[in-house]
C-alpha positions in Angstrom: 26.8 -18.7 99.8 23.9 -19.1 98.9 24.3 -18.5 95.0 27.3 -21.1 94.9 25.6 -24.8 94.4 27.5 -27.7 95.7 30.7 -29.0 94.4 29.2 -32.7 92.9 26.4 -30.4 91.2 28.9 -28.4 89.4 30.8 -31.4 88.5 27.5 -33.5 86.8 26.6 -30.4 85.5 30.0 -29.7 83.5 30.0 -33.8 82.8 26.9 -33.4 81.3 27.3 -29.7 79.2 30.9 -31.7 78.2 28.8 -34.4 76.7 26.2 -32.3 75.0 28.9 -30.3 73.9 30.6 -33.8 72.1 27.3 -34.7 70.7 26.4 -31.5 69.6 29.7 -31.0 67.8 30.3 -34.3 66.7 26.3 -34.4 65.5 25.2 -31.2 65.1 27.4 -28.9 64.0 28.2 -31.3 60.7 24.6 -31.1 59.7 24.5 -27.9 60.2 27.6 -26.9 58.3 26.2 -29.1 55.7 22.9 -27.2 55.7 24.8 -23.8 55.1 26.8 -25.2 52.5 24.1 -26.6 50.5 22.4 -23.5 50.9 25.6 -21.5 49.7 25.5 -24.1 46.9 21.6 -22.6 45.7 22.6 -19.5 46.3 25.9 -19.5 44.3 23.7 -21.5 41.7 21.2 -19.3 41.7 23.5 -16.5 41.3 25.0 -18.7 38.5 21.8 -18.9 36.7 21.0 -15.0 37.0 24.4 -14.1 35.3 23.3 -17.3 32.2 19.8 -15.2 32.1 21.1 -11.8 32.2 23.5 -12.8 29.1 20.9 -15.1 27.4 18.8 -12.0 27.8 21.8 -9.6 26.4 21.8 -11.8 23.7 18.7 -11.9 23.0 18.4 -7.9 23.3 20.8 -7.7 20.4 19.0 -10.3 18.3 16.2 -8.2 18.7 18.0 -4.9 18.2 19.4 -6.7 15.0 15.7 -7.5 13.7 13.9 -4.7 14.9 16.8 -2.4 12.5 16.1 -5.0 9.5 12.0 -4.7 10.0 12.8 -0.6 10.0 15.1 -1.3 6.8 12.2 -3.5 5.3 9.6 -1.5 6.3 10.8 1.5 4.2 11.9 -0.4 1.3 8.2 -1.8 1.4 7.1 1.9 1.6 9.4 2.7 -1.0 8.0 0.0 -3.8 4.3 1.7 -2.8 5.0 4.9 -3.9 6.6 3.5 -6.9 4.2 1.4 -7.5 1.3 4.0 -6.7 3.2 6.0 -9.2 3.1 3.5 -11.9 -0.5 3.0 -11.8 -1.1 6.8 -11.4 1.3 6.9 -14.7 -0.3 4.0 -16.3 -3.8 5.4 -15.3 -2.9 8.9 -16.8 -1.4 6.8 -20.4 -5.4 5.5 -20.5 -7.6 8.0 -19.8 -5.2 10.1 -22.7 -5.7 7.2 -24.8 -9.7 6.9 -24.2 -9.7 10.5 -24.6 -8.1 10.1 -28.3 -10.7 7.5 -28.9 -13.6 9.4 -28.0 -12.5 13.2 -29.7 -11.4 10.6 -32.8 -15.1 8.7 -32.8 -16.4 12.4 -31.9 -14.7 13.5 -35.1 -16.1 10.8 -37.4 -19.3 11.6 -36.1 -19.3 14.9 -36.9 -17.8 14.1 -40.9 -20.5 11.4 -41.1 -23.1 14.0 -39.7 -21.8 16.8 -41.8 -21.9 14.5 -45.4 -25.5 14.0 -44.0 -26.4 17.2 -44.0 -24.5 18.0 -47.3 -26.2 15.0 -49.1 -29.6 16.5 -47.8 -28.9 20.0 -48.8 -27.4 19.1 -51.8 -30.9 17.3 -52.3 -32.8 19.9 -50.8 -30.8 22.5 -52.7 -31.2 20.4 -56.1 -35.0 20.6 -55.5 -35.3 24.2 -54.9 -32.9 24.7 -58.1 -35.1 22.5 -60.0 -38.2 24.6 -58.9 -36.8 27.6 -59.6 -35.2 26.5 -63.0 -38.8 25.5 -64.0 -40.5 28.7 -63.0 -37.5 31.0 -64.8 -37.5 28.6 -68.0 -41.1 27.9 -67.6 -41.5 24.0 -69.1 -40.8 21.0 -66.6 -37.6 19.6 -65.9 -39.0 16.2 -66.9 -36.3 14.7 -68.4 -33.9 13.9 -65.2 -30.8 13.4 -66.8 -31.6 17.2 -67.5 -32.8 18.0 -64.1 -29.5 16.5 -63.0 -27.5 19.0 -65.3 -29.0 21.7 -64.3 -28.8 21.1 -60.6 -24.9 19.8 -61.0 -24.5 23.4 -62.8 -26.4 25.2 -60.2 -24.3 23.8 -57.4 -20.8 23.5 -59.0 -21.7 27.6 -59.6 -22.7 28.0 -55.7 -19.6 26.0 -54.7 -17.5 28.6 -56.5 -19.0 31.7 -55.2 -16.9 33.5 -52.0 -19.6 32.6 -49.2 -20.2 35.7 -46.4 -18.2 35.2 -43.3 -15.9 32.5 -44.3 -13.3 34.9 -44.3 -13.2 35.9 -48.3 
């Protein structure tokens, strides 16, 4: 018997387990049932406040989609007025460089009449001379009188106007 402690010990012992036992469930187990329940109370928030995010964030997934399909839809529209505008200006650049090319072949062309009546004023001068000389020499007496001269190189030319001339297809 030696394990088995005395009778009064046992009984102070169980007295005193008995009023620990009051306190503790009087005392402690209150607070801590309180404890667990406030912490059930975060955690249930908590959970609360996941499922709010995760359809705030749904939410704003969709939004998202929604604007992300109109910035595609914009985005080829914008495209779309480019490469009609880039074919305007293309069309509108093609329209002037035909019209500056009509300028310059039309200033090209009066360049060309105003240098060819040059050149027929000065052969028709040149000519006129030449006529004269050689009217002189075949008659013999000077042209002096130029209202004569004038005659006779008028005559000369209207008669070399009306010849067929070689290689003008006659």
């Amino acid at each position: 018997m030696l394990f088995i402690p005395p009778w009064d010990e046992v009984i102070i012992s169980a007295v005193i387990l008995a009023v620990i036992a009051v306190a503790v469930a009087k005392y402690g187990v209150p607070r801590y049932l309180k404890v667990l329940d406030e912490r059930a109370a975060t955690i249930e928030g908590g959970i609360k406040r996941a499922q709010e995010a995760e359809a705030e964030i749904a939410q704003i997934r969709s939004g998202l989609d929604g604007e992300k399909e109109a910035a595609r839809v914009e985005a080829a529209r914008v495209r779309e007025d480019a490469k009609a505008d880039a074919a305007a200006i293309v069309a509108e650049a093609k329209t002037k460089a035909g019209d500056e090319a009509r300028r310059i072949q039309e200033a090209a062309q009066r360049q060309i009449e105003s240098e060819r009546r040059a050149a027929e004023v000065s052969l028709r001068q040149d000519v006129g001379v030449l006529a004269s000389d050689l009217a002189e020499r075949i008659v013999g007496e000077s042209l002096k009188d130029s209202a004569l001269a004038s005659r006779v190189i008028d005559r000369f030319l209207k008669d070399l106007e009306s010849q067929p001339v070689a290689g003008k297809g006659a």
